[in-house]
C-alpha positions in Angstrom: 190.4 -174.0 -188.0 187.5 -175.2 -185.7 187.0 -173.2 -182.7 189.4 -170.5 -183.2 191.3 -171.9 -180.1 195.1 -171.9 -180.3 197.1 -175.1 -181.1 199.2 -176.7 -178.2 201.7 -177.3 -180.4 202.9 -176.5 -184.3 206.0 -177.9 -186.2 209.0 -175.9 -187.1 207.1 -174.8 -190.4 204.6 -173.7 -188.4 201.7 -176.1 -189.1 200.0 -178.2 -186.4 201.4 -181.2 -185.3 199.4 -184.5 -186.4 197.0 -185.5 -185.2 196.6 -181.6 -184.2 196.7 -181.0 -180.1 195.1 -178.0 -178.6 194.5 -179.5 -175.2 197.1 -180.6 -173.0 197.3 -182.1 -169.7 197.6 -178.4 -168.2 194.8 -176.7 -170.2 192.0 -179.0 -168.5 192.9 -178.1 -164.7 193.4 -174.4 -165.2 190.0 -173.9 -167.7 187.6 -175.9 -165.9 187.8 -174.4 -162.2 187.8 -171.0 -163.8 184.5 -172.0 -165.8 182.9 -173.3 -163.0 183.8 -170.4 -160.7 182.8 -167.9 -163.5 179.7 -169.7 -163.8 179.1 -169.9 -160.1 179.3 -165.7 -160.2 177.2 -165.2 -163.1 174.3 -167.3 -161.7 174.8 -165.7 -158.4 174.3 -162.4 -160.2 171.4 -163.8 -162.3 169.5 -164.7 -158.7 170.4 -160.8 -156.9 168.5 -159.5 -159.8 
């Protein structure tokens, strides 16, 4: 596995679908706000020193 992230979505068997998905519409919109805010506070504690 590359990235260690959790497939979106396996097959009864329990392998990954083909082509394998571990993004979905959903993921993007939640992750990348809550990067860029997590970001925003570590850089803003970075600069207080």
């Amino acid at each position: 596995d590359v990235c260690g992230e959790w497939y979106g979505y396996l097959r009864r068997d329990g392998k990954p679908t083909e082509p394998p998905c571990k993004g979905s519409t959903f993921k993007g919109p939640f992750h990348v706000p809550r990067s860029l805010i997590m970001a925003d506070v570590l850089l803003g504690d970075i600069l207080e020193g």
